[in-house]
VOGU-3710 file (C-alpha; in Angstrom, 3 decimals, decimal comma):
1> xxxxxxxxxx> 86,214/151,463/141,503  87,125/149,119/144,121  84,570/147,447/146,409  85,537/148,029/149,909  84,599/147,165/153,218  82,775/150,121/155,202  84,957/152,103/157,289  85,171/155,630/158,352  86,068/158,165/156,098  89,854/157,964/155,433
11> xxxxxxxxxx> 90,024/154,187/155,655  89,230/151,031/153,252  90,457/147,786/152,565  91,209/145,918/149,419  91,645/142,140/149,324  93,829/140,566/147,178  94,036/137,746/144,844  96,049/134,424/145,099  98,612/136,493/142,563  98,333/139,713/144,344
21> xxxxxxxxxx> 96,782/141,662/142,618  93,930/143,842/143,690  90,276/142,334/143,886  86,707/143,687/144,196  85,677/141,516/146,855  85,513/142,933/150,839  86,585/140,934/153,710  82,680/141,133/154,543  81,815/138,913/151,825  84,287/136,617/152,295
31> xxxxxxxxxx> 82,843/136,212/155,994  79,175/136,030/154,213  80,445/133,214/152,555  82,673/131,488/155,517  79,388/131,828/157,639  77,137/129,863/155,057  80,079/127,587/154,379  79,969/126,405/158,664  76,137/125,997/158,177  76,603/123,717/155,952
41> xxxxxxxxxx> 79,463/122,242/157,616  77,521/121,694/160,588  74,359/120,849/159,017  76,393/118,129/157,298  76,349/118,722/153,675  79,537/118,459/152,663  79,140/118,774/148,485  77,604/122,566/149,519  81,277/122,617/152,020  83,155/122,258/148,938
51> xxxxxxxxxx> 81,163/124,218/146,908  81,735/127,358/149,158  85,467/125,795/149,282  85,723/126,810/145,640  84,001/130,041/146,177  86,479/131,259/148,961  89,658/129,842/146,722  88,236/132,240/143,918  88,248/135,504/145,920  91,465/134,899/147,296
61> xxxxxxxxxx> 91,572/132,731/150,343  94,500/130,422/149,911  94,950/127,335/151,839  98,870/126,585/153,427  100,188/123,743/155,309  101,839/124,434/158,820  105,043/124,655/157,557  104,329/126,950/155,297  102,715/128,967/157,896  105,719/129,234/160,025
71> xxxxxxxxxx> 107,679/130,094/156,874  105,580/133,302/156,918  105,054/134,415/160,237  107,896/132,706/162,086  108,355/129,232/163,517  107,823/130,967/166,957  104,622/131,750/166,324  103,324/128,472/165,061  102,431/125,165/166,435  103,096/125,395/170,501
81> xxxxxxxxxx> 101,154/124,069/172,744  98,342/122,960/170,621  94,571/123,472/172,009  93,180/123,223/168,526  93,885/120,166/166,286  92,938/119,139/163,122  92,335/122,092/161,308  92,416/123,640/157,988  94,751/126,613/157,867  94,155/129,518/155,063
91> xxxxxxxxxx> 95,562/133,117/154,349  93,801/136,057/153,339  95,313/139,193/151,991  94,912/143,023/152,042  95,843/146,206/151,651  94,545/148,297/154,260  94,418/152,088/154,088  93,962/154,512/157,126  95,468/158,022/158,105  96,705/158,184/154,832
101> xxxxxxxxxx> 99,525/155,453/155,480  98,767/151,513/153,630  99,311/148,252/155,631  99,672/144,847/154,695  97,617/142,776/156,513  96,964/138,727/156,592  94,502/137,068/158,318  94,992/133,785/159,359  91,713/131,169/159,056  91,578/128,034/161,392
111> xxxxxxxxxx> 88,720/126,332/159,873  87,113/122,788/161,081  87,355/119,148/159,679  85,009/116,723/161,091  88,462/115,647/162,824  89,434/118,959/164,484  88,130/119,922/167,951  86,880/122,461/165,864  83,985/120,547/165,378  82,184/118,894/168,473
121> xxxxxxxxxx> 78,645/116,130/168,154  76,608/114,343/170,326  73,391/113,263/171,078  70,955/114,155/174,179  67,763/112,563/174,814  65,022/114,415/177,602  61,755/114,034/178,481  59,377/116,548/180,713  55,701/116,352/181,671  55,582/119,898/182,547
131> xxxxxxxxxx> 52,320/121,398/181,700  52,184/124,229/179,792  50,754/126,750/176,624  52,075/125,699/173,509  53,563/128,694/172,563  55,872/128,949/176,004  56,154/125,444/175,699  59,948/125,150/175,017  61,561/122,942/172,839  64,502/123,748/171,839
141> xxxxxxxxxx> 66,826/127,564/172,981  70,479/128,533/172,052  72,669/130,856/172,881  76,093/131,746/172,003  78,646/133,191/175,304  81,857/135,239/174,129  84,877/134,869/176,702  83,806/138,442/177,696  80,249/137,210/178,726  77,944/138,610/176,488
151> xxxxxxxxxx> 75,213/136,495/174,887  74,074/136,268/171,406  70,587/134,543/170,828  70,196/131,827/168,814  67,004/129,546/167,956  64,103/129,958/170,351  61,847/127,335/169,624  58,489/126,770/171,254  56,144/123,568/171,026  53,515/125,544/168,692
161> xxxxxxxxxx> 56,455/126,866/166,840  57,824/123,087/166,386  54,600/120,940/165,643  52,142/123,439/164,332  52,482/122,512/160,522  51,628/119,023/161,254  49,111/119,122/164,184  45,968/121,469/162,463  44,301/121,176/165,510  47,285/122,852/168,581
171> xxxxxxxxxx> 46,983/126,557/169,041  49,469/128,867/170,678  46,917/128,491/173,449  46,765/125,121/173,832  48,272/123,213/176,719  51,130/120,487/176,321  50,772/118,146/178,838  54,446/115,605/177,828  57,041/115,322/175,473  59,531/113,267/174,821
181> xxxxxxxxxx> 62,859/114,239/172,137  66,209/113,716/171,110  68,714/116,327/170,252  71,391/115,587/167,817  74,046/118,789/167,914  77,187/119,778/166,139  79,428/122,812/166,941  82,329/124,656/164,357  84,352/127,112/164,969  86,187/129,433/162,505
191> xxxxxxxxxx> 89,041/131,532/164,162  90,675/134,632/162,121  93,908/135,625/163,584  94,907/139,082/162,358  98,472/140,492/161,294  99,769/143,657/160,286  103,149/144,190/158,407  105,661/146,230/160,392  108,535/148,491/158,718  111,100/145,912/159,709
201> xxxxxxxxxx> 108,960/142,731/157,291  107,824/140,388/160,269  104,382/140,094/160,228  102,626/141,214/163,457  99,894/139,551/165,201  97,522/142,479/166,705  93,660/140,543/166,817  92,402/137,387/167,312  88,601/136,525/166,024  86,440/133,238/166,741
211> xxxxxxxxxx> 82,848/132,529/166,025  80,922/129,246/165,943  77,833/127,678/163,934  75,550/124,766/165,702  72,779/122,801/164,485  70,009/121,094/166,344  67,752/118,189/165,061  65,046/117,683/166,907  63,075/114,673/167,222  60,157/114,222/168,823
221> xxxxxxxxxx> 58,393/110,593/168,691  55,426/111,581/171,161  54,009/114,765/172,159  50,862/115,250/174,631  48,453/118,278/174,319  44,991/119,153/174,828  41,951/118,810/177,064  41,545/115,176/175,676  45,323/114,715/175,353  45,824/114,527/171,470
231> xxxxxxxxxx> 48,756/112,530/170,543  51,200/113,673/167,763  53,343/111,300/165,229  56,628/111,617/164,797  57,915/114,768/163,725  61,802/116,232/163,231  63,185/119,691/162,470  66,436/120,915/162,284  67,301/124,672/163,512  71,139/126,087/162,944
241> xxxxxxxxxx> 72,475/129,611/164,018  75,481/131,193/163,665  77,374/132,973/167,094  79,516/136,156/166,090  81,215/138,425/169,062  80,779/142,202/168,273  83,655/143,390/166,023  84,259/139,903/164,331  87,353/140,467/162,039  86,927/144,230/162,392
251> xxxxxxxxxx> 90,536/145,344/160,743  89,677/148,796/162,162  90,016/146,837/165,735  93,064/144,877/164,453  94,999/148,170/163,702  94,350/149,995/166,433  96,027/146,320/168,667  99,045/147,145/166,088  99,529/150,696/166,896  98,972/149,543/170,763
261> xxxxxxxxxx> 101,048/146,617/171,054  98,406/144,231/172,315  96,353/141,981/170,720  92,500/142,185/170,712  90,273/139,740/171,230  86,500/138,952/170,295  86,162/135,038/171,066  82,973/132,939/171,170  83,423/130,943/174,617  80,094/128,685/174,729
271> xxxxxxxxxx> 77,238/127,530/173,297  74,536/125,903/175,734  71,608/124,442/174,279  68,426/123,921/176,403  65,708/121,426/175,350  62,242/120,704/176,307  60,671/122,851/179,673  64,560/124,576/179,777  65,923/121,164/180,498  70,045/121,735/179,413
281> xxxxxxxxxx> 71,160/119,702/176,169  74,459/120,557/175,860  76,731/123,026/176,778  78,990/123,360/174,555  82,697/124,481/175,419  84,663/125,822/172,370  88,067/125,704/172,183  88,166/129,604/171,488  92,041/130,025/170,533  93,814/133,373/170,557
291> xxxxxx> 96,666/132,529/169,233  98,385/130,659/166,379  100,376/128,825/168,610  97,463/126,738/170,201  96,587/125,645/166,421  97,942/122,276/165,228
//
């Protein structure tokens, strides 16, 4: 019994093996494992990067140069004017199964290297003497904007939340008086670009897919609170989320941009990151490409 993604009742999807053949592993859990594979991209631990590497070669995902690409899809459709550069290209394939007819489809992964604008860092330092309870204190927010403008929460971190299992003696109650921090943050991206095989061979692109991970570390060397204005030692914490538009890599969505002759698109645009009393961080412009033909 093959393990498929869930669809409605007269669909699935079976991925398939470097060789082919079929596989019991849903494009689902290859995104489970993409996801944890950008947290630790961006959380910079690189020997769990390859780890997940080896994972995602296992189930199927194969990586291709951009030659090989454009041997593939067509040289037309590969390498124009280049908004993304530095990336790692892979394939992923499946049979997909709806109506009673069976497509091919491959998906197309740009995936960061710490040399790709795929991957952006930097370092912000604030400082506020807003007064305020600890526990609407903030410290650190993020939020994730697709290119159709709808939000997806990240990390909402207060000052009680962020110092409270090293200062016994703060309550959610208790007033901050000053803080001072630095915020280190790094952005990924992964893009999926979608294709379906049409009657004639050429493959077809019909969706295109981004999402992004980012990861904060926060330092804070001195933080005020209290009627007799306690001071805390240095403390540092590191908070990552993951941004994913409604639909990511839905095939379901793909197919029906096959059958229509347009593409669709579910694209993170932003992430903005606020720091201490909603001071802004970062905000953090992705590079959000929709086609294969921005990706060098």
């Amino acid at each position: 019994m093959q393990n498929v993604s869930a669809f409605s009742n007269d669909e699935k999807e079976i991925v398939l093996d470097s060789n082919g053949d079929e596989t019991n592993t849903t494009i689902d859990e290859i995104n489970a494992i993409i996801d944890l594979q950008n947290e630790a991209f961006v959380e910079e631990n690189f020997s769990s990067v390859k780890e997940y590497e080896n994972q995602l070669n296992s189930l199927g995902v194969q990586t291709v140069t951009g030659s090989e690409l454009a041997k593939i899809i067509g040289e037309d459709q590969v390498g124009g004017i280049a908004k993304v550069k530095g990336a790692t290209m892979k394939t992923i394939y499946s049979k997909y199964t709806t109506g009673g007819k069976t497509y091919d489809v491959m998906r197309v992964l740009a995936t960061p290297t710490t040399s790709s604008n795929l991957y952006k860092t930097g370092v912000t330092a604030l400082k506020s003497n807003t007064s305020a309870q600890a526990k609407t204190f903030s410290v650190l927010k993020t939020i994730g904007k697709t290119v159709a403008g709808e939000s997806k929460a990240g990390k909402a971190i207060s000052a009680y939340d962020f110092i409270k299992s090293v200062a016994s003696d703060i309550s959610s109650t208790t007033t901050v008086t000053s803080i001072s921090s630095s915020y280190t943050w790094n952005t990924a991206e992964t893009c999926s670009f979608v294709y379906f095989k049409s009657p004639s061979g050429l493959w077809v692109h019909s969706a295109s897919y981004t999402k992004a991970s980012c990861t904060v570390t926060v330092v804070v060397p001195t933080l005020k609170y209290g009627a007799n204005g306690a001071k805390t030692a240095h403390r540092t914490a590191t908070y990552t989320s993951t941004f994913t538009p409604a639909y990511y890599d839905s095939t379901s969505k793909a197919y029906a941009g096959y059958k229509g002759s347009t593409y669709i698109s579910q694209r993170m645009k932003s992430v903005n990151i606020t720091g201490v009393s909603g001071k802004t961080v970062k905000n953090v412009v992705l590079t959000c490409p929709y086609n294969t033909t921005m990706v060098n």
